[in-house]
C-alpha positions in Angstrom: -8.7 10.6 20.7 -12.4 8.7 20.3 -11.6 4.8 19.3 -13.5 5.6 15.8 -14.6 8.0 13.7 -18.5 8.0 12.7 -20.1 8.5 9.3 -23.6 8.4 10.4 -25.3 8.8 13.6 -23.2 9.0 16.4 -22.1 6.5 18.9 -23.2 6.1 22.6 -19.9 5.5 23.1 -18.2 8.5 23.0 -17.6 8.9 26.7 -15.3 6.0 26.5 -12.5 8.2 25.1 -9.0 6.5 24.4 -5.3 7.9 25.7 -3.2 10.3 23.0 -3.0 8.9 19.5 0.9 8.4 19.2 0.4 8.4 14.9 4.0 7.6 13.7 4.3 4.9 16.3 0.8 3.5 15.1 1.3 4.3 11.5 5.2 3.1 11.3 5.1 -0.4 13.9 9.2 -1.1 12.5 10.6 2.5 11.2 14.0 0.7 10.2 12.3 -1.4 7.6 9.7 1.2 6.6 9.6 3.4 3.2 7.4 5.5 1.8 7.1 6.1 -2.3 5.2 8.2 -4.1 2.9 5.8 -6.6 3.3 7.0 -10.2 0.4 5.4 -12.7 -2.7 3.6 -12.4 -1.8 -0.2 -12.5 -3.3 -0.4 -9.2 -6.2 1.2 -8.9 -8.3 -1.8 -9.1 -6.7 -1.8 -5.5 -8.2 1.7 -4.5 -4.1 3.0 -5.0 -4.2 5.9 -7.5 -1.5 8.2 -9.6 0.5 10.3 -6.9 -0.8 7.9 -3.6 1.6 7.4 -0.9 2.8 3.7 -0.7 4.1 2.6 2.7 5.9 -0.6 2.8 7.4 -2.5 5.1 10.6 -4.7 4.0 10.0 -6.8 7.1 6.8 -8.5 6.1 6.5 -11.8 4.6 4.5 -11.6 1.3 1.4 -13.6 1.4 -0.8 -14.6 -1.4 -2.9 -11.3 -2.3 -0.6 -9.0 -1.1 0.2 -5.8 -2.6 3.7 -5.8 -3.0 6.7 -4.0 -4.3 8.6 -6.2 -6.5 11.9 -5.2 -8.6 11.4 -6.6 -12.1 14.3 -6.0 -14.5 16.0 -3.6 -12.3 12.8 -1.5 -12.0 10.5 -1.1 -9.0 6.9 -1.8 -9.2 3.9 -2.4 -7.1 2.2 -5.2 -8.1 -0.1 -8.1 -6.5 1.0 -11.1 -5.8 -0.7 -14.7 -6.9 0.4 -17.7 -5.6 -1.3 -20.9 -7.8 -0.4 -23.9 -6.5 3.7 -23.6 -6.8 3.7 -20.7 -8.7 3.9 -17.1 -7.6 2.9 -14.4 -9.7 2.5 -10.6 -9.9 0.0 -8.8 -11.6 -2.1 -5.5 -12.0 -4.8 -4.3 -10.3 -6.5 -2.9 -12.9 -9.0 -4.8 -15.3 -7.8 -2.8 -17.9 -3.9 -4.8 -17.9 -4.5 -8.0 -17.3 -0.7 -9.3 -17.8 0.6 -11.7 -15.3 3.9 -11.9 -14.5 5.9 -15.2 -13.1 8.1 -14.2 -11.0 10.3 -17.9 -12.3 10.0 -16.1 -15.8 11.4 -13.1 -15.5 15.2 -11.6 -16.1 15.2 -10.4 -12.4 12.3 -10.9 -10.3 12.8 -10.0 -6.7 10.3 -9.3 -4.0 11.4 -6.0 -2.2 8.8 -5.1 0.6 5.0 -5.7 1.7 2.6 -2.2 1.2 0.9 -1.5 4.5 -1.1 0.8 3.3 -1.2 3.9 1.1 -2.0 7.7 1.7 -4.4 10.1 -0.5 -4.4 13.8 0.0 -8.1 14.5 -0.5 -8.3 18.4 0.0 -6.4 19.6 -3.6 -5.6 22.9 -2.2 -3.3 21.5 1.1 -2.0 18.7 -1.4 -0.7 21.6 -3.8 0.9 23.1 -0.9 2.6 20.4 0.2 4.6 19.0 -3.1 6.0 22.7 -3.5 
């Protein structure tokens, strides 16, 4: 596997070639507290996380100010980002079009589930068609 892939010209360091790319190992650093979801809507694409995206999230992660989280308001999972302002933590959209903030203080049930590592786009339509059969 080479250390990067290039977009433009490329690199003089090529012969410097690392060992086998071990992907679930890399991709999934605690598997017990991993999950993946399938994101449904566009609240986050402010966030570059779009309709039918793969979320993966990690339970074992502390939430930090700015993280993309999922959160379980009202019994309902949702991925959301997450303000802190001064005492207060918050979750809210990623998308300038909803602006609503939610306190996490104000709500019914309010409970901070698990930390999004990162998410997954199929960009070739044809594969992706293939593989949601």
């Amino acid at each position: 596997m080479l250390p990067t892939l290039c977009a433009g010209f490329p690199s003089p360091a090529e012969d410097f070639i690392e060992g086998a790319l071990e992907l679930p190992r890399w991709l999934v650093p605690n598997p017990p507290a991993t999950f993946i979801w399938r994101v449904r809507g566009w609240c986050m694409k402010g966030a570059g996380i779009h309709d039918e995206d793969l979320a993966v999230v990690d339970r074992s992660l502390s939430p930090v100010s700015g993280a993309v989280v999922v959160a379980v308001i009202n019994g309902e999972m949702s991925l959301k980002r997450l303000v802190m302002t001064g005492n207060r933590l918050s979750l809210t959209f990623d998308n300038p079009e909803m602006d609503q903030e939610f306190a996490l203080e104000d709500l019914e049930e309010g409970l901070l589930w698990g930390v999004l590592l990162f998410s997954v786009r199929w960009h070739h339509v044809k594969a992706r068609a293939s593989v949601q059969r």
